[in-house]
N, C-alpha and C positions, 0 to 999 in steps of 0.2 A: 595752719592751713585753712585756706577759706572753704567750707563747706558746702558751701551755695556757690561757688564757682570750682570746681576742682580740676588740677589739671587735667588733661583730655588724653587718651591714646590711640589710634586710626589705626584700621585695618580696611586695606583696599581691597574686593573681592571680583576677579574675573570669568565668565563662564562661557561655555558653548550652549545655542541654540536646542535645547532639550526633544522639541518636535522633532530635529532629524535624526537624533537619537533612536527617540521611540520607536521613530518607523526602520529604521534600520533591526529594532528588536524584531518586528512585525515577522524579518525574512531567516530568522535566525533560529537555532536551539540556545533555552535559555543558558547552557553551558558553554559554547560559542561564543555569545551575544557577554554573562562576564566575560572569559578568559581575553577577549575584543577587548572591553575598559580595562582589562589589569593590563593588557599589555600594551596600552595608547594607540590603537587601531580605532577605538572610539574615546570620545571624552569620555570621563567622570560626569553623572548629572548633576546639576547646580547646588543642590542640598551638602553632597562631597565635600565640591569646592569650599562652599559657605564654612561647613563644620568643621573642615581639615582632615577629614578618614580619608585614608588610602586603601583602596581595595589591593588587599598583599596575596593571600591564596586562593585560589578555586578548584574545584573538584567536584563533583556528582555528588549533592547530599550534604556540602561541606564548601564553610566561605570565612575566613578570617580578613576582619578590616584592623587596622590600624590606626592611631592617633595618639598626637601629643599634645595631651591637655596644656590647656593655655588661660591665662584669667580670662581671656574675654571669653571662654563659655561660664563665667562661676555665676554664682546668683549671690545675693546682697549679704550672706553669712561666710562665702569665701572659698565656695568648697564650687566642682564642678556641679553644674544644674541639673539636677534628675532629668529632667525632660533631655537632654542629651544623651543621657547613660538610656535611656528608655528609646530614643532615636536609631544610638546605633546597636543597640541589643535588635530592635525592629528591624534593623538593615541587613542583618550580619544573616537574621533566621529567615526573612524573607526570600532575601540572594541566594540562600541554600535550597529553599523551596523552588526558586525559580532555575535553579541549576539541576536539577531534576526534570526539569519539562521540554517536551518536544518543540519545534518551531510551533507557533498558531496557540499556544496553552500558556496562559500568564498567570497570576495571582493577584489577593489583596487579602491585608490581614482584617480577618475579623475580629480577632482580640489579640490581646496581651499581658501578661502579666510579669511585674519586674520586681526581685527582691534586691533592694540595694544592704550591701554588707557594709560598706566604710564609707570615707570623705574620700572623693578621689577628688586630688589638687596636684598643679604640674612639680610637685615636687617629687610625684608617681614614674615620672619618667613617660616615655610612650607604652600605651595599655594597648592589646587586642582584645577585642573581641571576637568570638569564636559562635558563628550557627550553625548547626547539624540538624539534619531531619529526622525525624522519630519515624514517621510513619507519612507516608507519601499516597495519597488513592486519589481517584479519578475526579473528585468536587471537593476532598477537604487533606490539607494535609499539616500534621503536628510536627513541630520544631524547636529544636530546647538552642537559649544563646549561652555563653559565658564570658564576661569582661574580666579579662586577669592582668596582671603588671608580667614587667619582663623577668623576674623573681619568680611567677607563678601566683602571688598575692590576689586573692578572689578579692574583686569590686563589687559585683551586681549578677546574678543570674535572672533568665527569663526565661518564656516557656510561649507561645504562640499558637494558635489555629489561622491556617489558611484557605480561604476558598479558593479553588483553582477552577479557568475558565477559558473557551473560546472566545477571543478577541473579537466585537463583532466587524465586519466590513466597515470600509469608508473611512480608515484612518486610525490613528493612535487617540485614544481618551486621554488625555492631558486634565483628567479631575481627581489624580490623586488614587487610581487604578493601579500602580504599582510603585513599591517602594524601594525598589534598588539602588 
């Protein structure tokens, strides 16, 4: 095989307009506003599309995504890329957070922390991930994620702090304001 040229594999990626998304969050409670994208009343936002997670449950305090790891998330050792398993552990605990808040109250994470357990590769089948809130208050709220296989096989757990805030007027912040 030639190493400096290697055969190629494409993946096409299509999305919806993320801005009318946002603003459609704007008029919503955030448990509304998912149960909307689980059930294609709204898109998935571009990140979804891009990465492959299906938003599968929702519930007050409680959000499992779904994926089927594929090589093109792996990194140059062969295995799926942290920063992935760290994306949707961030997605899964934010979307729980955000499914706790009133219309007008959103989030962003201010930290994270992820223990990876094993190599997740598509030979894991499709993994959930799984975020729950710990503790929900009025400017900060804690939320633990879990990535398991359909076995039950732990991937990665994570653990989260959220700032929770009043959207200001004048439209949706499209800088990265919330990670759903």
């Amino acid at each position: 095989m030639d190493t400096m040229n290697p055969p190629s594999r494409q993946r096409a990626v299509a999305w919806s307009d993320p801005v009318a998304t946002a603003e459609a969050a704007r008029g919503m409670a955030g448990l509304a506003f998912l149960q909307a994208i689980r059930d294609g009343a709204l898109p998935p936002p571009p990140v979804a599309v891009l990465l492959g997670t299906e938003l599968a449950e929702v519930e007050a305090g409680r959000v499992v995504m779904r994926l089927a790891p594929g090589e093109h998330l792996y990194n140059p050792i062969g295995s799926v890329h942290g920063g992935m398993i760290a994306t949707l552990l961030d997605s899964v605990m934010g979307c729980a957070v955000h499914s706790t808040l009133p219309q007008g109250r959103f989030y962003t994470t201010l930290e994270i922390k992820v223990n990876f357990v094993r190599a997740l590769t598509e030979a894991a089948g499709v993994v959930s991930g799984e975020g729950r809130v710990v503790q929900a208050g009025r400017q900060v709220a804690l939320a633990e994620g879990r990535l398991t296989g359909a076995n039950g096989r732990l991937y990665a757990t994570a653990s989260t702090t959220c700032l929770v805030f009043d959207l200001p007027a004048g439209g949706p912040q499209m800088n990265g304001a919330n990670h759903g």
